[in-house]
N, C-alpha and C positions, 0 to 999 in steps of 0.2 A: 236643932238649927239655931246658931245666934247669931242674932242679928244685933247689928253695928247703927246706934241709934246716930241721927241727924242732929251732932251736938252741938252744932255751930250756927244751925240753922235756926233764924230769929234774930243773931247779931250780926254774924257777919256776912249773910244774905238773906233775903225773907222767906221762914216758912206759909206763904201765902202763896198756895199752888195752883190759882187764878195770874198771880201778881208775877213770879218766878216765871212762868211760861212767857209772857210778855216781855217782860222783863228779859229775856234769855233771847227769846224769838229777836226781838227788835234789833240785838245787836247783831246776831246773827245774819240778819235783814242788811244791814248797814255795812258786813264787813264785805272787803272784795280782795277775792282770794284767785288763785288759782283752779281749773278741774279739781275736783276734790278723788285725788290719789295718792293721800298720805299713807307712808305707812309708819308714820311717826311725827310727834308735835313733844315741841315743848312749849307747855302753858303756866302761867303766872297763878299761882294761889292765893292772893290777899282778899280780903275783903270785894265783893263785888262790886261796891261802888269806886273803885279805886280800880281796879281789872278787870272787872268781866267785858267791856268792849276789847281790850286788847284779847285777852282770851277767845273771844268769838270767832280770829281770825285762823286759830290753831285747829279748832273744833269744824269748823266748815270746811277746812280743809279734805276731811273724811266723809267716807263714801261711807253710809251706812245700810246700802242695799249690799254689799260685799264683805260689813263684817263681821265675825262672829266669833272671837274676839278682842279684848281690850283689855292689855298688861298695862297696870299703873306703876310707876315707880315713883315715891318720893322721898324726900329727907327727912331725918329725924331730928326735931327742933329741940325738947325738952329730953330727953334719953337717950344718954350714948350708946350703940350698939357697935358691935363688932362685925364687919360683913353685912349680911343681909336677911332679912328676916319678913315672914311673910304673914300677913292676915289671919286669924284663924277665925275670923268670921262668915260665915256662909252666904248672908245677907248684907248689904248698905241701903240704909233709909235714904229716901229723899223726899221733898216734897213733892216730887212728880207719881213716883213709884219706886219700888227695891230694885237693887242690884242684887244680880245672884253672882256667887263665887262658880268658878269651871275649878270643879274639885277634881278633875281627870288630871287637867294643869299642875295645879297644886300638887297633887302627888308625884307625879315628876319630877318635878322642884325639889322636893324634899327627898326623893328618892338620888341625886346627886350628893349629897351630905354636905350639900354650901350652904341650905339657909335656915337657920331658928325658927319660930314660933313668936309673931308680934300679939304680944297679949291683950286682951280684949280693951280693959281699959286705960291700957296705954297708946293704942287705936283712936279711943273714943277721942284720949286727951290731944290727937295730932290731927293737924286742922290741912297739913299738904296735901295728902290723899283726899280728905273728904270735900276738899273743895273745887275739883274734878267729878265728881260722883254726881252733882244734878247737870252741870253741861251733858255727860256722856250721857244720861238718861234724854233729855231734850232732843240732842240728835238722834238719840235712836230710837223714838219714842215708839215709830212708825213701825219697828221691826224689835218692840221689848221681848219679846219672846224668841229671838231666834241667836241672842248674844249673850256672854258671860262674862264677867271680870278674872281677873287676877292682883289683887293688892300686896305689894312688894314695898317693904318701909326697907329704905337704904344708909346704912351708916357709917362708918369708915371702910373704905378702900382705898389703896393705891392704885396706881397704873397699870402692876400684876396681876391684882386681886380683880381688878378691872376684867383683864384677861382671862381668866378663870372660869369667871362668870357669864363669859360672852361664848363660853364655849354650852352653857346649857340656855343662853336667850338666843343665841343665833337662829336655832332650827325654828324658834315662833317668829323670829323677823323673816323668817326664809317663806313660811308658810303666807299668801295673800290676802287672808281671810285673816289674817290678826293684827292689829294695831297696837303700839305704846304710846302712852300717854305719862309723856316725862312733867312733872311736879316742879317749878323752879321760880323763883323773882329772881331780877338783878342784883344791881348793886344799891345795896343799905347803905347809903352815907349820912353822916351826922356824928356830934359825941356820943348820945345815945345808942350808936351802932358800935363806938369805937375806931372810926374808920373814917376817917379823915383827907384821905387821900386824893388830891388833883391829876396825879402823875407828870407833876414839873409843870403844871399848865396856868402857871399864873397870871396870863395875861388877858385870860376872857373868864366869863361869869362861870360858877362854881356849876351851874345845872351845864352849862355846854359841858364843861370839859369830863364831867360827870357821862354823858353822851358818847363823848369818846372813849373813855376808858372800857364804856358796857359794848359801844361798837368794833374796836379792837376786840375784845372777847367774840362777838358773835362773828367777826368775821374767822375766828380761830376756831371757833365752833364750825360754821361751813365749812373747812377746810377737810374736817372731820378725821384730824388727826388725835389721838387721845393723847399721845406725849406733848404735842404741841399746847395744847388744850392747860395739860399739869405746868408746863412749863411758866403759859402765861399767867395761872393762878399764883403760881411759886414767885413770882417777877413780881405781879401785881399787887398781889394780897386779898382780889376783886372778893366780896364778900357776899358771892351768889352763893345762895342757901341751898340751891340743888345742883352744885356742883358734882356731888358724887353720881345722882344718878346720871345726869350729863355725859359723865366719864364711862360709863356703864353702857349705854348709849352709844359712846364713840366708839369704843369696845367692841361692841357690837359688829356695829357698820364694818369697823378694819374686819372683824372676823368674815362677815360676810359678802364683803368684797373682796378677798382672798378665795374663795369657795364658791365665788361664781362670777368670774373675770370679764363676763360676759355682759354685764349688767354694770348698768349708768345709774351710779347712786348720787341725788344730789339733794342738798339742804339749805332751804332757803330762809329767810328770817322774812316775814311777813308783816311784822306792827310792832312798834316799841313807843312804849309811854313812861311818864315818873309820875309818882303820887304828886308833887310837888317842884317850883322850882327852888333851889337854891341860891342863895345871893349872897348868904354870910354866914361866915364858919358856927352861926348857933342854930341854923337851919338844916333839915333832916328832908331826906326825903329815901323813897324805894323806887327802884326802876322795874318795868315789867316789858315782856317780849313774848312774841309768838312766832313757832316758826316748825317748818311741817319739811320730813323726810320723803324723797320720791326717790322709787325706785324701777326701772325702765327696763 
């Protein structure tokens, strides 16, 4: 059994599992969501003092008496990957408690011949995934024993390879007892990101038009088209770091709105924040957003 240590946990939120619960709880408390019948969020990864309120609103969005499980998708920051590649951990630390892996899952996955093997301490060293792992523990704290993970690191795809892939996530979006938990921040603007970009909006402050640029994405996100979605990336250049699972995601949704025509799928954006405002092109900041998949 190996287990996937809590390697972040102490900087970039507290390993104090008095302090975490509270800390987790309170925003949870604070956020106002919708009925919580997600069967999909995408959640912000940074530091929790910078997202975990916005994060809260993606997380509350799910019903944890109904689920049993929870597919994580996120990006791979430091390591280029080809396709998709999945966990081979069994365990995720938290400071609440472990995450077990749904090894049943997993073999499935694997049994498709679409995803690698993410190795352990290139795991350790990626902080998208692991930073969804105490939220999901939190909510389900009530029901830890009756739910499993799947940790899915995402790395290059196209809009095909998208497709591909949505043909072996569809059946777990199909099924109502499983949830995804999409991995993503905004938009990274500053030099230090490389990405500079107003979108011709020079005539209001750098954090607005920043605002727009991440709001045009999300409403392209809603629309839940994945060609639309590449298109706007391609246009924009928008520097959302879970872009790929996003597209995986969209993927998804077309898949499984085509195979059951019957069904009202809609995606809402719930809370968007930025680390920071911007005022002057030597100022940086990252955008975060929450926003949860319902399916009727």
């Amino acid at each position: 059994m190996v287990l996937r240590r809590a390697t972040h946990a102490g900087s970039w939120y507290t390993d104090d599992t008095k302090h975490l619960r509270k800390e987790l709880g309170k925003w949870l408390t604070d956020a106002t969501t919708p009925p919580p019948t997600a069967r999909a969020i995408i959640s912000p990864h940074a530091g929790y003092s910078y997202c975990g309120a916005t994060g809260a609103y993606g997380f509350k969005s799910i019903n944890p008496s109904t689920t049993k499980r929870i597919v994580v998708l996120g990006p791979s920051h430091s390591k280029y990957i080809e396709g998709c590649a999945i966990s081979k951990c069994s365990k995720f630390e938290t400071p609440l408690y472990n995450l077990i892996t749904d090894e049943e899952t997993v073999a499935t996955l694997h049994n498709s011949g679409l995803f690698s093997d993410f190795p352990e301490k290139d795991d350790e060293h990626e902080h998208s995934l692991e930073m969804q792992y105490p939220y999901i523990a939190k909510i389900m704290e009530e029901y830890r024993d009756n739910f499993k993970v799947v940790s899915v690191i995402v790395g290059d795809v196209t809009v095909d390879h998208a497709r591909q892939y949505a043909k072996v996530f569809e059946p777990l979006l199909a099924d109502p007892h499983t949830v995804f938990v999409i991995s993503s921040d905004f938009c990274h603007w500053g030099s230090r990101f490389n990405y500079c970009n107003v979108n011709g909006q020079t005539d209001i402050p750098i954090w607005e038009a920043i605002t727009n640029l991440d709001k045009e994405g999300m409403d392209v996100i809603e629309s839940l088209s994945p060609t639309k979605f590449q298109d706007y990336l391609s246009r924009t250049k928008n520097t959302i770091c879970g872009r790929r699972p996003i597209l995986l995601l969209l993927a998804t949704v077309e898949l499984y709105s085509k195979n059951h025509s019957n069904s009202d799928v809609e995606f809402s954006f719930l809370h968007y924040s930025q680390s920071s405002k911007c005022f002057e092109k030597r100022d940086s900041s990252v955008s975060y957003a929450s926003g949860a998949l319902f399916i009727k």
